[in-house]
C-alpha positions, -999 to 999 in steps of 0.1 A, spaced: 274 -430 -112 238 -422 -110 230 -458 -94 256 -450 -68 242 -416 -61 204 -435 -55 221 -455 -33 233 -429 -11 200 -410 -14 182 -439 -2 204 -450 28 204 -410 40 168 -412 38 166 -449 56 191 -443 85 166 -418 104 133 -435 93 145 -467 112 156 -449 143 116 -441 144 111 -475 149 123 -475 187 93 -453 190 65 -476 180 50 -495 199 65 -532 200 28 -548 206 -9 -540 193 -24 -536 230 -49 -507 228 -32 -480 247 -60 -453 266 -53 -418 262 -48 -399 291 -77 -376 288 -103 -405 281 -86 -427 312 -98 -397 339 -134 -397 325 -158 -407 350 -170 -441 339 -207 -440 325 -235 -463 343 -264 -476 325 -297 -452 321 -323 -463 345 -353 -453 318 -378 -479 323 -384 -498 285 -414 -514 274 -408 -554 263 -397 -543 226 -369 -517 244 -387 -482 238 -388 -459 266 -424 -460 282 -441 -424 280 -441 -411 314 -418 -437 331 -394 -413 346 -359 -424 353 -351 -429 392 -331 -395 390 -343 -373 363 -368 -344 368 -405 -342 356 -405 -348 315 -437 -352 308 -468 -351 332 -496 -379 331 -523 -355 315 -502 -350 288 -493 -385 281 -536 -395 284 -547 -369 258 -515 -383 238 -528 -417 235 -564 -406 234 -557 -382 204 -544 -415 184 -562 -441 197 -582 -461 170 -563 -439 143 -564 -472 118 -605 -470 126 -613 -431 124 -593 -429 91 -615 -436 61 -609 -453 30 -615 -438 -1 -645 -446 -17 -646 -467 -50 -669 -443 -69 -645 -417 -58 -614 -439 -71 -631 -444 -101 -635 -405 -110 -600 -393 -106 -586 -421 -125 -606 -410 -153 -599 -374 -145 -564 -386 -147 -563 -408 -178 -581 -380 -198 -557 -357 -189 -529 -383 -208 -551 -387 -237 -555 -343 -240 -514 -345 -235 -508 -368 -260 -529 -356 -284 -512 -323 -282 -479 -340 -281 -486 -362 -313 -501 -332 -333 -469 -311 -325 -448 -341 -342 -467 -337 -373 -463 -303 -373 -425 -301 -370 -422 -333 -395 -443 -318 -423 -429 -282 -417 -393 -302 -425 -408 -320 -452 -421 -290 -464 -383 -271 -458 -368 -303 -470 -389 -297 -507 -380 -259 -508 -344 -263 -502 -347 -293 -531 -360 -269 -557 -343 -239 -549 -312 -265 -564 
């Protein structure tokens, strides 16, 4: 009785869901919605690009407006010209102190870090021994 019932469930439930198959499509062709098939189709941008493909600083586009004006553009490239050349290296003396500064600063924190151990481990050694002959 129940098998029959499942039965009849599932061919109540079956006989709709297959008329929905009228209503797919019969192929996979990529169908354009209506709203994107009026768009106005899109040309390429007519920025001039440098040989890697960057857009050159202050190569305007045939029909854009002014972006950026040629004074801007030379203190640009003056203001990091050479940067690799003005920049100076750290010195070796200089190197030399702060990785002392830094490696005495590991030896103070361990030292603290080591004596608070041995602290805690005699003071429960020491609770360890009271506990013991309190018993």
């Amino acid at each position: 009785m129940a098998r029959l019932r499942l039965m009849a469930t599932l061919a109540l439930i079956g006989a709709p869901l297959s008329a929905c198959q009228a209503l797919l499509p019969r192929d996979d062709t990529p169908t354009i919605l209506p709203a994107l098939a009026t768009a106005p189709p899109t040309g390429s941008s007519s920025q001039r690009l440098d040989a890697n493909g960057y857009p050159l600083i202050g190569a305007f586009p045939k029909a854009a407006t002014t972006q950026v004006s040629n004074e801007e553009v030379q203190a640009t490239r003056d203001r990091f010209a050479n940067v690799a050349a003005r920049a100076t290296p750290p010195s070796d003396a200089a190197y030399r102190q702060r990785v002392g500064e830094l490696q005495s600063i590991a030896a103070t924190q361990q030292a603290e870090a080591d004596a608070r151990l041995r602290a805690a481990s005699t003071g429960d050694a020491a609770a360890d021994a009271a506990s013991s002959r309190a018993q």
